[in-house]
C-alpha positions in Angstrom: -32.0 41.3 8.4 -33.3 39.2 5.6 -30.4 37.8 3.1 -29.1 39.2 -0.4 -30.4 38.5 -3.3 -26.3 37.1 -4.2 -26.9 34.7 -1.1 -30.2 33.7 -1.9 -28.8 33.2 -5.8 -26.0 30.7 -4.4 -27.9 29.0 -2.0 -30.0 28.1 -4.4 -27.5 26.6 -6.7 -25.7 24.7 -3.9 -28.6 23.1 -2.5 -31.1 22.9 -5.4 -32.0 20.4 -7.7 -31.5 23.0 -10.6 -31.4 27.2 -10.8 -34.7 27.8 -10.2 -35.6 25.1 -7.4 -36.0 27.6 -4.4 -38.8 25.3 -3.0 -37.7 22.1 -2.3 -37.0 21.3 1.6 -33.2 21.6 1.0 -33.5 25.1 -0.4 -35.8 26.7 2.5 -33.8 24.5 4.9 -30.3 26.8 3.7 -32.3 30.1 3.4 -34.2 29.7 6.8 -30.1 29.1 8.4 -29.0 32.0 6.6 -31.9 34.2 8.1 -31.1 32.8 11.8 -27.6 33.4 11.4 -28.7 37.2 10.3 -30.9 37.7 13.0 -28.2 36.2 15.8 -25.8 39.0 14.9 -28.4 41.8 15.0 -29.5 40.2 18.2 -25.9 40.1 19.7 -25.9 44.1 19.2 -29.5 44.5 19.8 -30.2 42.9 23.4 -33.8 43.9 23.8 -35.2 43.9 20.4 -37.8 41.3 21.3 -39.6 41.7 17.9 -36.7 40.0 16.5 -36.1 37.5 18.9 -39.8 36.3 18.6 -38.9 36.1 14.9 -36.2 34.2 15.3 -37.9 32.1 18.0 -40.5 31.6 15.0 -37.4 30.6 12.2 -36.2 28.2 14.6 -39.3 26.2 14.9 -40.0 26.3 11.0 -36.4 24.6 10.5 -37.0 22.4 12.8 -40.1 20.9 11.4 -38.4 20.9 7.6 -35.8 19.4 9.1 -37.8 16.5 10.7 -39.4 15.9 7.1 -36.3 15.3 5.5 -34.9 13.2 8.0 -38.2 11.4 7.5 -38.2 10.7 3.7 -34.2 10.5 3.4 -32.3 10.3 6.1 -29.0 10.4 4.3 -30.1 13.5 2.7 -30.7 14.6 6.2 -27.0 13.7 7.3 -25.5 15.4 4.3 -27.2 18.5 4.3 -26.8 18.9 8.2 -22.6 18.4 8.1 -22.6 20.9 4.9 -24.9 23.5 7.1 -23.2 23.0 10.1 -26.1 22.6 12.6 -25.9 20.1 15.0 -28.8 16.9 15.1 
């Protein structure tokens, strides 16, 4: 349920300031959506897994919150990287 290492690779690239910038906001932010999308689809096939769904309960909030901080400090940042993600404000 956690992503490839190909996925992590590209997201990285798309969203980072350079190859190796897996920490910055944007980063986590595209990793963190990846996961949830993941854990949706196992969640669609396994109803009563409530492990997972506390986990992805748990992914949610995290988003959330990094998502608030970079609406904070840019909020055209914020704007871009919510159209190119696909989430909803």
């Amino acid at each position: 349920m956690s992503i490839e290492k190909d996925k992590k690779i590209e997201l990285v690239k798309n969203y980072g300031k350079n190859e190796n910038d897996s920490g910055s906001s944007n980063v986590q932010v595209a990793i963190i959506s990846e996961r949830i999308k993941n854990l949706t689809e196992h969640l669609k096939e396994h109803k009563k897994d409530f492990a997972t769904r506390r986990g992805l309960l748990t992914l949610v909030g995290k988003r959330r919150k990094l998502l608030e901080y970079i609406k904070k400090k840019n909020s055209e940042n914020y704007s871009t990287l919510i159209e190119s993600l696909g989430l909803r404000r």
